[in-house]
Biopython code that builds the backbone (N, CA, C, O; Angstrom):
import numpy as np
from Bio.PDB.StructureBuilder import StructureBuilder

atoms = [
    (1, "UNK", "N", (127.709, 125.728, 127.093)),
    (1, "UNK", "CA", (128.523, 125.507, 125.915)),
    (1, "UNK", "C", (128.228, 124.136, 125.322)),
    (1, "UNK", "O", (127.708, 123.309, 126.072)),
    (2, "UNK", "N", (128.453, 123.856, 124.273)),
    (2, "UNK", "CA", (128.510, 122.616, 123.111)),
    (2, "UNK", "C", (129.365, 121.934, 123.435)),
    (2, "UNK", "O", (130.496, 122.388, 123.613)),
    (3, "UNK", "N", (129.027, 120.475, 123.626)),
    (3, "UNK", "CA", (130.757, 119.405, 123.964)),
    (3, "UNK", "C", (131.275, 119.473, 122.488)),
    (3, "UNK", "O", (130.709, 120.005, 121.533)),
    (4, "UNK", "N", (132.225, 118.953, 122.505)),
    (4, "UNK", "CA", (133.355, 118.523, 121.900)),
    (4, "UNK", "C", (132.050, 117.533, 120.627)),
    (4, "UNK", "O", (130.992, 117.239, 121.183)),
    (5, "UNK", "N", (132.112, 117.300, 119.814)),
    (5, "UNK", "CA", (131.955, 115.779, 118.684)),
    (5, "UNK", "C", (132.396, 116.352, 117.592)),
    (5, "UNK", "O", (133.274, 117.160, 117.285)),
    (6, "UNK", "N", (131.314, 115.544, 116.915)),
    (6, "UNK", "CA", (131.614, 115.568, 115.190)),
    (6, "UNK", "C", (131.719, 117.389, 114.656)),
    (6, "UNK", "O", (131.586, 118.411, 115.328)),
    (7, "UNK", "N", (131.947, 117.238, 113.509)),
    (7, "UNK", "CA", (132.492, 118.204, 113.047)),
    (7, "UNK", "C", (131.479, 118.310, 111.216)),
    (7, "UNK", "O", (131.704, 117.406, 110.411)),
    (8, "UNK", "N", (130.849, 119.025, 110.972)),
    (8, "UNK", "CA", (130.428, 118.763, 109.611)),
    (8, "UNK", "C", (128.923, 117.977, 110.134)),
    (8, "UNK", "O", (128.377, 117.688, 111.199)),
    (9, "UNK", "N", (128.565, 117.801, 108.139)),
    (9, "UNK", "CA", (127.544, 117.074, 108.325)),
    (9, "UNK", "C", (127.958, 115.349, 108.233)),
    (9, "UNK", "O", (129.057, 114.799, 108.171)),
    (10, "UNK", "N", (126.779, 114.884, 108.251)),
    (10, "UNK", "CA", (127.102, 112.795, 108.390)),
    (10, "UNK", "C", (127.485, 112.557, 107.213)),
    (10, "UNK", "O", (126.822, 112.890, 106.231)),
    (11, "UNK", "N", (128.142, 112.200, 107.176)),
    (11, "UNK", "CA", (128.775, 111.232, 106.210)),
    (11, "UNK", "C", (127.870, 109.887, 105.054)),
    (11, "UNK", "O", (126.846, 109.326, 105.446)),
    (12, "UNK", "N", (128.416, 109.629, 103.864)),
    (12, "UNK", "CA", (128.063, 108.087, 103.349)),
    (12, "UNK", "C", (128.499, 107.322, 104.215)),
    (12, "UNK", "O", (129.674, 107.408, 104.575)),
    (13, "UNK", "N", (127.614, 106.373, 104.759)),
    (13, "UNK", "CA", (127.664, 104.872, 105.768)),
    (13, "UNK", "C", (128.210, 103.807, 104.436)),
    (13, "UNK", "O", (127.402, 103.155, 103.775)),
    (14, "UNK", "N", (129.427, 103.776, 104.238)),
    (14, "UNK", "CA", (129.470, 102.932, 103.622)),
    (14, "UNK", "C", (130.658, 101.622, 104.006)),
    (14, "UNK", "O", (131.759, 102.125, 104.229)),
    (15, "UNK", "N", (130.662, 100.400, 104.102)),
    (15, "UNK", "CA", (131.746, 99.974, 105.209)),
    (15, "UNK", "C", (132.213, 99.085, 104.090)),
    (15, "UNK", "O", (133.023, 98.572, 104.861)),
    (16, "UNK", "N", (132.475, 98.311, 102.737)),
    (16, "UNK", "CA", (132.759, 97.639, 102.540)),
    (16, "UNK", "C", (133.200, 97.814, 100.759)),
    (16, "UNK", "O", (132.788, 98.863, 100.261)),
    (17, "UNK", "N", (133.706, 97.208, 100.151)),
    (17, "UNK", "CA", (133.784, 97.217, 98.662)),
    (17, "UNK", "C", (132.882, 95.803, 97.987)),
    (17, "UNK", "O", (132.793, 94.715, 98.558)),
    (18, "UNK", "N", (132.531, 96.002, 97.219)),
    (18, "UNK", "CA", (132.412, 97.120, 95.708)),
    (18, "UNK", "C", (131.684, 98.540, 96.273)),
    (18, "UNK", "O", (130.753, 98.458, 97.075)),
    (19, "UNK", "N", (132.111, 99.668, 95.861)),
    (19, "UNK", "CA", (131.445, 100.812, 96.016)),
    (19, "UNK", "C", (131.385, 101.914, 94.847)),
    (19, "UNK", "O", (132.345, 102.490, 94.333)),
    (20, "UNK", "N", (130.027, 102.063, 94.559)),
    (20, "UNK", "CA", (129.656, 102.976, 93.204)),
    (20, "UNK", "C", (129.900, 104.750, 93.656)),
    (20, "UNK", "O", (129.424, 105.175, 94.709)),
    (21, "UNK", "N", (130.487, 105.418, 92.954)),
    (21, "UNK", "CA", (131.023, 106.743, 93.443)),
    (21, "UNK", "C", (130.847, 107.658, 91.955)),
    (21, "UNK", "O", (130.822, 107.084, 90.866)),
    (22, "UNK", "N", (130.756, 108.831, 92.064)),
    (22, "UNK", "CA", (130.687, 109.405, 90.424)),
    (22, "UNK", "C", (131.779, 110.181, 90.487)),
    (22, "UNK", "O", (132.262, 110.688, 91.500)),
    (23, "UNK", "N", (132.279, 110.288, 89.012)),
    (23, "UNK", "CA", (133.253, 111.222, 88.384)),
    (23, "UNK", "C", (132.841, 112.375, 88.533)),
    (23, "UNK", "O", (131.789, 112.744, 88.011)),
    (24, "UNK", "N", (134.050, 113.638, 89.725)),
    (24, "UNK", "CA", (133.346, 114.932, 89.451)),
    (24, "UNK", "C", (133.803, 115.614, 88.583)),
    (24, "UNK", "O", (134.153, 115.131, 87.506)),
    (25, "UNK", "N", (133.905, 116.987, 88.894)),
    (25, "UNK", "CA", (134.094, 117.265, 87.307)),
    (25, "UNK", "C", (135.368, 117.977, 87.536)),
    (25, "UNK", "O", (135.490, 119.014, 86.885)),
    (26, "UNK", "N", (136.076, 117.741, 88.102)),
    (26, "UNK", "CA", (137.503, 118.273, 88.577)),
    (26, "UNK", "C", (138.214, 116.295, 87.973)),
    (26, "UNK", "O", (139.244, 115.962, 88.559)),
    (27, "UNK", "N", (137.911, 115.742, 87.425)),
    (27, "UNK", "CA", (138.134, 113.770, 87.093)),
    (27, "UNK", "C", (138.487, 113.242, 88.423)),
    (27, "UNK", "O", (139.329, 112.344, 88.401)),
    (28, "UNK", "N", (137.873, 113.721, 89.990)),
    (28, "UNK", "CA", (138.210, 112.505, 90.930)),
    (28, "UNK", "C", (137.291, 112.534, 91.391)),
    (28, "UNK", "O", (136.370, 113.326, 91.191)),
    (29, "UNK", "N", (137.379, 111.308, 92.412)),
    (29, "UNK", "CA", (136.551, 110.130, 92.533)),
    (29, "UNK", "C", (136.730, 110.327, 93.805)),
    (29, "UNK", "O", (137.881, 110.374, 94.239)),
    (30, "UNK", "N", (135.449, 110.508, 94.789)),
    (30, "UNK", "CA", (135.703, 110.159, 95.959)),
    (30, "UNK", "C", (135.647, 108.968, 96.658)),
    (30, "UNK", "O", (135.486, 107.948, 95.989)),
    (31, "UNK", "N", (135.764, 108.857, 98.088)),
    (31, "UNK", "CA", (136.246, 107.839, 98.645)),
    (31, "UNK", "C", (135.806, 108.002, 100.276)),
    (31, "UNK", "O", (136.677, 108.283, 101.099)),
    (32, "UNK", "N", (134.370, 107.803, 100.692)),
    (32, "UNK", "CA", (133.839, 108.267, 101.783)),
    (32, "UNK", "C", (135.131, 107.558, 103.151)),
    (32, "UNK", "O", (135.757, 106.498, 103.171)),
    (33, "UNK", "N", (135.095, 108.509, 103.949)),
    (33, "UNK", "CA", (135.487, 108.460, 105.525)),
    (33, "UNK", "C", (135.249, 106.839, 106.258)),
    (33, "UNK", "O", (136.033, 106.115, 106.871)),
    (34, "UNK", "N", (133.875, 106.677, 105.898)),
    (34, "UNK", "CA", (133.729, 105.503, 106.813)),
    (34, "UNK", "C", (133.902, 104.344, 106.088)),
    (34, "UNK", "O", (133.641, 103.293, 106.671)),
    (35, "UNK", "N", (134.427, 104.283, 104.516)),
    (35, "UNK", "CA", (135.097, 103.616, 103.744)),
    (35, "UNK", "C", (136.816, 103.516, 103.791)),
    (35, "UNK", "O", (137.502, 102.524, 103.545)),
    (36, "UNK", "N", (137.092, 104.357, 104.038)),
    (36, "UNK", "CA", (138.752, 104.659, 104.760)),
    (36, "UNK", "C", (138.811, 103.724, 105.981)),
    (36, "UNK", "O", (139.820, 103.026, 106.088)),
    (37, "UNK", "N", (137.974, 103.641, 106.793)),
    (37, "UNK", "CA", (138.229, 103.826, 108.100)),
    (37, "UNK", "C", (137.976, 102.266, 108.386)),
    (37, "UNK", "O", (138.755, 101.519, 108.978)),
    (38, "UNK", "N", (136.867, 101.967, 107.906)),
    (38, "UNK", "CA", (136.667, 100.192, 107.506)),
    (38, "UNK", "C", (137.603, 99.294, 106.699)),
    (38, "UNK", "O", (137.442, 98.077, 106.796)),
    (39, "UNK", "N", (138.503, 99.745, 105.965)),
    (39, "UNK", "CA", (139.366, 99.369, 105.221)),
    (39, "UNK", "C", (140.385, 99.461, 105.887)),
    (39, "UNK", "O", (141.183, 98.537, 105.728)),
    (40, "UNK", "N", (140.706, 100.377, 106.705)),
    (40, "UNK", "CA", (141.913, 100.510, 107.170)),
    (40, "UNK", "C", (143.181, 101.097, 106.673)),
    (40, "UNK", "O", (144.303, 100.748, 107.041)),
    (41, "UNK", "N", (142.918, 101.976, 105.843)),
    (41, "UNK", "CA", (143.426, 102.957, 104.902)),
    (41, "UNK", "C", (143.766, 104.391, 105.219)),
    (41, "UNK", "O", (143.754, 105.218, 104.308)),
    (42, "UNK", "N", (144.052, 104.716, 106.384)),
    (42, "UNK", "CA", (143.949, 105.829, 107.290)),
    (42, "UNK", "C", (145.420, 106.709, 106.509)),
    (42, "UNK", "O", (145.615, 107.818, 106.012)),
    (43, "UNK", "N", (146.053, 105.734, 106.709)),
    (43, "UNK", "CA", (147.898, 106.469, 106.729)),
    (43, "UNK", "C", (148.208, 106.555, 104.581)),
    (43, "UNK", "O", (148.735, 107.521, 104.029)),
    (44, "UNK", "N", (147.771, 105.465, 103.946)),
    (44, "UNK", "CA", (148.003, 105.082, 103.036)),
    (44, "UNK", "C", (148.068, 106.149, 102.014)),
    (44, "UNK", "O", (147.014, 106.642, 101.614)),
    (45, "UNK", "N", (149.521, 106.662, 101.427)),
    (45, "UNK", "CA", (149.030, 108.072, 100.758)),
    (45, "UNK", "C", (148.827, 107.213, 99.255)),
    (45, "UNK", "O", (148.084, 107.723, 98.417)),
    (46, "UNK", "N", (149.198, 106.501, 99.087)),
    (46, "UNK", "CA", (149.464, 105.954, 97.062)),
    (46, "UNK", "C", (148.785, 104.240, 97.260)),
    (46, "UNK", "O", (148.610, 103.533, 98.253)),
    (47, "UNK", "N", (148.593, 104.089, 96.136)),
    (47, "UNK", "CA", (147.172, 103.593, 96.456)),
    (47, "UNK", "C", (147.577, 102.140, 94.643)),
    (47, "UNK", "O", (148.392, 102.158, 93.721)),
    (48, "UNK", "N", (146.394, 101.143, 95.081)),
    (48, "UNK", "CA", (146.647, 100.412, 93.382)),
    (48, "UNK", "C", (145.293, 100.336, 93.767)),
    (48, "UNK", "O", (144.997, 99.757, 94.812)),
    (49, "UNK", "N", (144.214, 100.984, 92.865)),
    (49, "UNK", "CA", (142.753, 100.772, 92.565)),
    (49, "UNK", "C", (142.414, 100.701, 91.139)),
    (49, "UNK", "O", (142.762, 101.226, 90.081)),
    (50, "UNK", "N", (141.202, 99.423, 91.766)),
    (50, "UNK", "CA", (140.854, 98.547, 90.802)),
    (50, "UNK", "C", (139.318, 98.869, 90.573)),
    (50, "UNK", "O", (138.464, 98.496, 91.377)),
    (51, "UNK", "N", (139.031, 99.567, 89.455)),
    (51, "UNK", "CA", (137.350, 100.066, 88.862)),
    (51, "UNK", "C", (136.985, 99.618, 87.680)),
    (51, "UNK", "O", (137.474, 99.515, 86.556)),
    (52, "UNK", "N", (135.746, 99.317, 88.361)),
    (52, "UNK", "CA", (134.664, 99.051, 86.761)),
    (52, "UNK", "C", (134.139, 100.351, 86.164)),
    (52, "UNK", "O", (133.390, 101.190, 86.664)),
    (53, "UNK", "N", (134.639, 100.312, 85.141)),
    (53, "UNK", "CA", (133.709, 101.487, 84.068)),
    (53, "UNK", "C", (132.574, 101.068, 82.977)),
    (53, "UNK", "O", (133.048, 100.458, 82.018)),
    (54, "UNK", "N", (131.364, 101.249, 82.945)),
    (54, "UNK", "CA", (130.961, 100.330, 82.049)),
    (54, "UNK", "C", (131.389, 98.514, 81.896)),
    (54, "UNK", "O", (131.647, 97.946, 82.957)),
    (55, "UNK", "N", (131.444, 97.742, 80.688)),
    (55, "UNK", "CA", (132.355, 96.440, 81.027)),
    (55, "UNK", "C", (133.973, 96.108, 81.467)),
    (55, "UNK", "O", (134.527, 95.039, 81.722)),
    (56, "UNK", "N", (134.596, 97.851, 81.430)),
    (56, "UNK", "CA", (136.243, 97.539, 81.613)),
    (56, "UNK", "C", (135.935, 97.604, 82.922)),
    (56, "UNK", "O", (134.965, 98.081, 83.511)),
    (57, "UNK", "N", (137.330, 96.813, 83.448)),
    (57, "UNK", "CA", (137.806, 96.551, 84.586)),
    (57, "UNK", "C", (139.453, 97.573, 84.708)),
    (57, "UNK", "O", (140.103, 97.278, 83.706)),
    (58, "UNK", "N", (139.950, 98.221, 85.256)),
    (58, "UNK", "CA", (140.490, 98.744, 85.121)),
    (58, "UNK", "C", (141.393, 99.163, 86.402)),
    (58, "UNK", "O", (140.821, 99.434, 87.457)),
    (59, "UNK", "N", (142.738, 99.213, 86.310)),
    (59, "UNK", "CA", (143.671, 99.060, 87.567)),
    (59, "UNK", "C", (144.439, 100.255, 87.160)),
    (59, "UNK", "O", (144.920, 100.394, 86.036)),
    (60, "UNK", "N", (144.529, 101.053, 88.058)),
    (60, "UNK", "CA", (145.760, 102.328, 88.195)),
    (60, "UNK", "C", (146.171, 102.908, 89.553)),
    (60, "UNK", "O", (145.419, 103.298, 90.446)),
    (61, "UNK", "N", (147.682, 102.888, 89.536)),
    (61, "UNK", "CA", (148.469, 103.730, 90.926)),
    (61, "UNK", "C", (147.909, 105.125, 90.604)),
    (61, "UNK", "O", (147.849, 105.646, 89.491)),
    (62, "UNK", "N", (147.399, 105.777, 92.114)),
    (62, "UNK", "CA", (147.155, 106.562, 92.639)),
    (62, "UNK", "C", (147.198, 107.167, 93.630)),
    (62, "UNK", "O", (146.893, 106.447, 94.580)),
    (63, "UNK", "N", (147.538, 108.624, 94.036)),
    (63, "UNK", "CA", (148.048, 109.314, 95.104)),
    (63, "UNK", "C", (146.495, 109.451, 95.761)),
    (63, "UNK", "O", (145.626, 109.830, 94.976)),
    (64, "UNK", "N", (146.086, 109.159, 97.189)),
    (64, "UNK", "CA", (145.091, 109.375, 97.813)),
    (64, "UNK", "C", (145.358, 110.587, 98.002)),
    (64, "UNK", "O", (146.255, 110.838, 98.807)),
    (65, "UNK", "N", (144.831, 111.431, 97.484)),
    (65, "UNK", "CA", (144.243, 112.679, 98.312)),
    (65, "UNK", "C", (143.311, 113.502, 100.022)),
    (65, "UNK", "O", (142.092, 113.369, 100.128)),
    (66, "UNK", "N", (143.682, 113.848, 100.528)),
    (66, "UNK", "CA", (143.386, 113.810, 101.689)),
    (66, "UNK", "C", (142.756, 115.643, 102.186)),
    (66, "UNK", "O", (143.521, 116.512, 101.770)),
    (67, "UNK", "N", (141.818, 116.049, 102.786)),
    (67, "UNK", "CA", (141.397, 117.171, 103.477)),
    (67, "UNK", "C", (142.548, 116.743, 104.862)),
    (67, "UNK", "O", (143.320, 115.823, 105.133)),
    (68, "UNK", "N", (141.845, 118.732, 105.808)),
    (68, "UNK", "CA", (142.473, 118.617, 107.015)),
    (68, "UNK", "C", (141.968, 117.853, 107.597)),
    (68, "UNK", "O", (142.629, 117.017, 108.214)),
    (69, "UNK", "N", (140.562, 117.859, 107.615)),
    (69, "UNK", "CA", (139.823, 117.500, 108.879)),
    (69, "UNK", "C", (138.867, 116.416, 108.722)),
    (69, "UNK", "O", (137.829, 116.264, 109.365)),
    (70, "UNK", "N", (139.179, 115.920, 108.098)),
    (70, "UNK", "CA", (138.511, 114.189, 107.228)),
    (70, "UNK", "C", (139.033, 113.167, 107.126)),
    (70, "UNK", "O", (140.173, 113.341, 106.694)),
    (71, "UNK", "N", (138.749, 111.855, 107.344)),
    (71, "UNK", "CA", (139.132, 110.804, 106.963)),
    (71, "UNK", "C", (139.225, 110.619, 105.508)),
    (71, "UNK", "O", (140.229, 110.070, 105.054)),
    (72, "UNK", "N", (138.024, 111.128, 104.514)),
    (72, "UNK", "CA", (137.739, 110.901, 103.236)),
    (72, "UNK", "C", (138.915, 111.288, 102.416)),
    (72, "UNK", "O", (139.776, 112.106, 102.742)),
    (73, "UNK", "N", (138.849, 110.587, 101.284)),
    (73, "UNK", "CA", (140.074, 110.646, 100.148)),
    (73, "UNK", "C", (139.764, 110.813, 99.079)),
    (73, "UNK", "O", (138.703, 110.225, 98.869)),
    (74, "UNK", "N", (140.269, 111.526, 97.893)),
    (74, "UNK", "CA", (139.830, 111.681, 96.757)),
    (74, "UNK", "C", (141.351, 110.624, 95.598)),
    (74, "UNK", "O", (142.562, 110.435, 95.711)),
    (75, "UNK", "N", (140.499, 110.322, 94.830)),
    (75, "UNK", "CA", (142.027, 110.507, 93.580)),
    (75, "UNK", "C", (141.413, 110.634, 92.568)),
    (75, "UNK", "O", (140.201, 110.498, 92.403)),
    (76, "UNK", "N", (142.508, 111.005, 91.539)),
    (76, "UNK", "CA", (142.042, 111.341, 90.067)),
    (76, "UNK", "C", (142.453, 110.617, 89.002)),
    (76, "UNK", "O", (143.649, 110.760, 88.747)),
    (77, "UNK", "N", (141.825, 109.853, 88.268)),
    (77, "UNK", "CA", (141.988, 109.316, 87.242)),
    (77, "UNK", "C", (142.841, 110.024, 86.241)),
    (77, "UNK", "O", (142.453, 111.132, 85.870)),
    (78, "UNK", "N", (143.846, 109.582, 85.799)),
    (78, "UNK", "CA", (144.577, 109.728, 84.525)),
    (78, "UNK", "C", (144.344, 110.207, 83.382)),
    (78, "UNK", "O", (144.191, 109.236, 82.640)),
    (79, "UNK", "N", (144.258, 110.900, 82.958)),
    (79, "UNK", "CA", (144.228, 111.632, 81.531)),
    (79, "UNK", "C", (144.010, 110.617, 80.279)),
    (79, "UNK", "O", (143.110, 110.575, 79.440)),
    (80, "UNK", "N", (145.367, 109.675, 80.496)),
    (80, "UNK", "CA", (145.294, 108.862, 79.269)),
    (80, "UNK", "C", (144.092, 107.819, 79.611)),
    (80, "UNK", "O", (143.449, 107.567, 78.592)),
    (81, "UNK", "N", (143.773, 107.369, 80.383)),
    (81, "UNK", "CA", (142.813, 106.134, 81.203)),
    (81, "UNK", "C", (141.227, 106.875, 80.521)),
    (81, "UNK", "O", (140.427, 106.207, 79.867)),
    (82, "UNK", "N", (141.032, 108.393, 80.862)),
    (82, "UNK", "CA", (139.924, 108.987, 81.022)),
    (82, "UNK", "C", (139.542, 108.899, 79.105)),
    (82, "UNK", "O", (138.541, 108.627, 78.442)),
    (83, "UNK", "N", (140.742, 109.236, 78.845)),
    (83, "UNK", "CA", (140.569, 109.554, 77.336)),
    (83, "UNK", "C", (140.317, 108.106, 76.581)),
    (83, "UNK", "O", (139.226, 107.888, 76.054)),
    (84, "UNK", "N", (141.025, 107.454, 76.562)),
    (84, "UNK", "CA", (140.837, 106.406, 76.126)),
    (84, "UNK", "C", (139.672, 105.272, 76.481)),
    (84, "UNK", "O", (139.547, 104.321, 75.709)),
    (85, "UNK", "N", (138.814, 105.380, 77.665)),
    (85, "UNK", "CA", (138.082, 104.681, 77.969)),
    (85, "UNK", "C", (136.528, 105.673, 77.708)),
    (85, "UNK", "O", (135.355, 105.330, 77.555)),
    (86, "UNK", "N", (137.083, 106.761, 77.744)),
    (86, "UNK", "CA", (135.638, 108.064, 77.668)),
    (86, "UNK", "C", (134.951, 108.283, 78.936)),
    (86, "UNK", "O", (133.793, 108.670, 79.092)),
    (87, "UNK", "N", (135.903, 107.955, 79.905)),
    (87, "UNK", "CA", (135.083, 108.773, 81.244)),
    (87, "UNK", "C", (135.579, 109.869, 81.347)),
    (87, "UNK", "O", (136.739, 110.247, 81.179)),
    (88, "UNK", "N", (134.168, 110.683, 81.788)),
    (88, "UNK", "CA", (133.337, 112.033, 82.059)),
    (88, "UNK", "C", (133.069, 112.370, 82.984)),
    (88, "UNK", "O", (132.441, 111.654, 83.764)),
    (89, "UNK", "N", (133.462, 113.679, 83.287)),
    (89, "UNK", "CA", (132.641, 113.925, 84.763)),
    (89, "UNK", "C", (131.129, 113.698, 84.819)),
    (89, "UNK", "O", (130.434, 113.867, 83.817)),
    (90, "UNK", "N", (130.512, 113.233, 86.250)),
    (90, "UNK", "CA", (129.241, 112.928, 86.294)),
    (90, "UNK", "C", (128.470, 111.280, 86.038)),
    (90, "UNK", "O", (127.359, 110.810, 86.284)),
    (91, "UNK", "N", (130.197, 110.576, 85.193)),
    (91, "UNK", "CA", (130.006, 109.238, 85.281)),
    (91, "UNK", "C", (130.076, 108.306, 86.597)),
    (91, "UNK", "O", (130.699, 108.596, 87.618)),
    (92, "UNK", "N", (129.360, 107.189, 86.395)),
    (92, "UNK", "CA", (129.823, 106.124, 87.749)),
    (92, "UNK", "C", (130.567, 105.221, 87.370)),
    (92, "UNK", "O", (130.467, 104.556, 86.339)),
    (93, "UNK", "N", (131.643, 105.134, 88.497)),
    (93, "UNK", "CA", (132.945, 103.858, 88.520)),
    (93, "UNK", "C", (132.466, 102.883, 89.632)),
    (93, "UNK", "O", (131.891, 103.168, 90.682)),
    (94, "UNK", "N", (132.752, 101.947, 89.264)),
    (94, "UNK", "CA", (132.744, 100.939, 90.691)),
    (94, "UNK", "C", (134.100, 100.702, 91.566)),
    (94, "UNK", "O", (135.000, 99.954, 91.183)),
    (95, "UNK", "N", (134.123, 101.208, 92.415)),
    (95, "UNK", "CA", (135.722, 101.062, 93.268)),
    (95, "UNK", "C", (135.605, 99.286, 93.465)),
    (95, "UNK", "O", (134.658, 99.010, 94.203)),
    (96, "UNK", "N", (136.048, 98.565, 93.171)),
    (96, "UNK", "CA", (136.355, 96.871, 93.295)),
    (96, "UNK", "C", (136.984, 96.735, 94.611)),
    (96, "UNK", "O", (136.417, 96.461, 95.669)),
    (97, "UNK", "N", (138.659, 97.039, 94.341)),
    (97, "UNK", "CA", (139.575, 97.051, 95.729)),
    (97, "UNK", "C", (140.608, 98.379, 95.439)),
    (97, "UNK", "O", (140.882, 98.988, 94.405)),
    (98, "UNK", "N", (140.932, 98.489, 96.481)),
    (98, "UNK", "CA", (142.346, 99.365, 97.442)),
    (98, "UNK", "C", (143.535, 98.846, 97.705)),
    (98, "UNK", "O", (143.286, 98.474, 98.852)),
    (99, "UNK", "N", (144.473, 98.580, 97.555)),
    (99, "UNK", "CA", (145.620, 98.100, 97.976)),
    (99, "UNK", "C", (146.408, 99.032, 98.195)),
    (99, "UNK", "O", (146.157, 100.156, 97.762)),
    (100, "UNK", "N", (147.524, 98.773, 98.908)),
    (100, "UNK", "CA", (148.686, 99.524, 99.374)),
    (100, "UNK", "C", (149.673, 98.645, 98.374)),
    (100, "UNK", "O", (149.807, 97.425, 98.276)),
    (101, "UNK", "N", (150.403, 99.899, 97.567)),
    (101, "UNK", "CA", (151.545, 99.743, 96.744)),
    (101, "UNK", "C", (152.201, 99.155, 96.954)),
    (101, "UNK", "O", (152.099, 99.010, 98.172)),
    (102, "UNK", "N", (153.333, 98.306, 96.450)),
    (102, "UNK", "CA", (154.995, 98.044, 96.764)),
    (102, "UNK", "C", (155.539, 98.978, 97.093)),
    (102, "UNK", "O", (155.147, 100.114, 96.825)),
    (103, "UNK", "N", (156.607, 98.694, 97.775)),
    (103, "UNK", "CA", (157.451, 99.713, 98.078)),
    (103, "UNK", "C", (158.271, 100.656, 97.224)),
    (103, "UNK", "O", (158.477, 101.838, 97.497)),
    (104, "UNK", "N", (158.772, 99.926, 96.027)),
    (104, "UNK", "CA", (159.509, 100.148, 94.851)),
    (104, "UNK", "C", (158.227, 100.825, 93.804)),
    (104, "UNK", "O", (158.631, 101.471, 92.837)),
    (105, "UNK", "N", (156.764, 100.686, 93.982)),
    (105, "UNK", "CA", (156.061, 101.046, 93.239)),
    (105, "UNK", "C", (155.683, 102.495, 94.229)),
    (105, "UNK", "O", (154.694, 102.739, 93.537)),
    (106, "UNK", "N", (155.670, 103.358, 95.015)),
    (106, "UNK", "CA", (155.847, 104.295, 95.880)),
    (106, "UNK", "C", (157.131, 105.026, 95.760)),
    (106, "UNK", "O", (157.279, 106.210, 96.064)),
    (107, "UNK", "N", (158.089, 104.206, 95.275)),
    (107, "UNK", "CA", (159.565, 105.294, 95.159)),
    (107, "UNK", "C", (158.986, 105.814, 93.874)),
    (107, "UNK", "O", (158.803, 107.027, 93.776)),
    (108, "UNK", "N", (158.621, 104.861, 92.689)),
    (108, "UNK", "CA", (158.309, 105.182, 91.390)),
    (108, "UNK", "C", (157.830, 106.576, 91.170)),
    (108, "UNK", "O", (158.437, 107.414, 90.503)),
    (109, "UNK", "N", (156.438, 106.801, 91.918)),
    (109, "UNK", "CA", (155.670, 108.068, 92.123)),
    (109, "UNK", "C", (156.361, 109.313, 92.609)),
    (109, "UNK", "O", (156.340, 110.477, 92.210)),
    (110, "UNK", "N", (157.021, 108.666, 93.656)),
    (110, "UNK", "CA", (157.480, 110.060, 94.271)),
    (110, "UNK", "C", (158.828, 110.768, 93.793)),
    (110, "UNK", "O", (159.324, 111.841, 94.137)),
    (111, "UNK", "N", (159.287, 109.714, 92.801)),
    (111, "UNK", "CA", (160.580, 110.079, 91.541)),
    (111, "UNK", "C", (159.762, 110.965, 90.945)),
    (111, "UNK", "O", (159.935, 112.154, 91.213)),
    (112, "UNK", "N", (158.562, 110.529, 89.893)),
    (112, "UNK", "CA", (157.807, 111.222, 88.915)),
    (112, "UNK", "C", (157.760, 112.718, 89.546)),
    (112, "UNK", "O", (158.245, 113.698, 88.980)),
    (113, "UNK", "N", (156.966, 112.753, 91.067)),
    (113, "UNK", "CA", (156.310, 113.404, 91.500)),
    (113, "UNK", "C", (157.860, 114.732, 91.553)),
    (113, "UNK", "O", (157.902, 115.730, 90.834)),
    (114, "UNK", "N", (158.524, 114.492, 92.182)),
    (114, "UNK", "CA", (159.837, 115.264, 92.356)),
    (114, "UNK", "C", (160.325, 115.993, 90.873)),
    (114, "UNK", "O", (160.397, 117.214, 90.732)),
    (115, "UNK", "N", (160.634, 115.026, 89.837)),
    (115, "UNK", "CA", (161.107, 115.508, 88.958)),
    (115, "UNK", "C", (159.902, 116.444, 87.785)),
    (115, "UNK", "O", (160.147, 116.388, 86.580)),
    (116, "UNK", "N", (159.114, 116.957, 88.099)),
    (116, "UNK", "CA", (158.283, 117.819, 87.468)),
    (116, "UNK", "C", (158.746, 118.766, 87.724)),
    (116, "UNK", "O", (158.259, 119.821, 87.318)),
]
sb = StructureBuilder()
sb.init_structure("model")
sb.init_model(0)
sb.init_chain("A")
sb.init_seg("    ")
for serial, (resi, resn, name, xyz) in enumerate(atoms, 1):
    if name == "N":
        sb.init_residue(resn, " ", resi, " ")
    sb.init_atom(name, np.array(xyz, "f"), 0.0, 1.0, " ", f" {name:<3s}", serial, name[0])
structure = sb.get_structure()
């Protein structure tokens, strides 16, 4: 029999920020495993990320998205952000940084998120 390991194929080796990622065509952005995992971003569901698009610099709260069986995270850019700046699926963002929200900026979301 086969031991026990990995699961899938290897992963992006990527351990640090700035990190270049493309717009898919669903508008999110992934966020490789061994970029989670170097960051220390494991638990973190809502998120304040900071991307370069072209010359904007650009900051928005976001819900990390998460698989079962992955470290990796997705989120999706905003409608109004996408429209107004003209990102496309198939474009590249530069992820800058990750932060973990305020606390009061996490109730915010999960008000929004509830009252739909």
């Amino acid at each position: 029999m086969s031991k026990k390991g990995r699961r899938g194929v290897r992963g992006f080796d990527v351990k640090s920020l700035p990190y270049v990622s493309r717009v898919y065509v669903n508008n999110q952005v992934l966020l490789p495993a061994s970029l989670i995992r170097a960051l220390g971003i494991r638990d973190l569901k809502y998120a304040k990320i900071t991307f370069k698009y072209k010359d904007q610099v650009l900051t928005i709260r976001a819900t990390l998205l998460r698989t079962r069986n992955t470290d990796s995270r997705q989120f999706t850019i905003p409608k109004n952000i996408r429209e107004r700046y003209g990102i496309k699926p198939g474009d590249s963002v530069e992820i800058l940084s990750i932060t973990k929200l305020a606390r009061h900026e996490e109730e915010e979301i999960a008000v929004k998120r509830r009252s739909r």
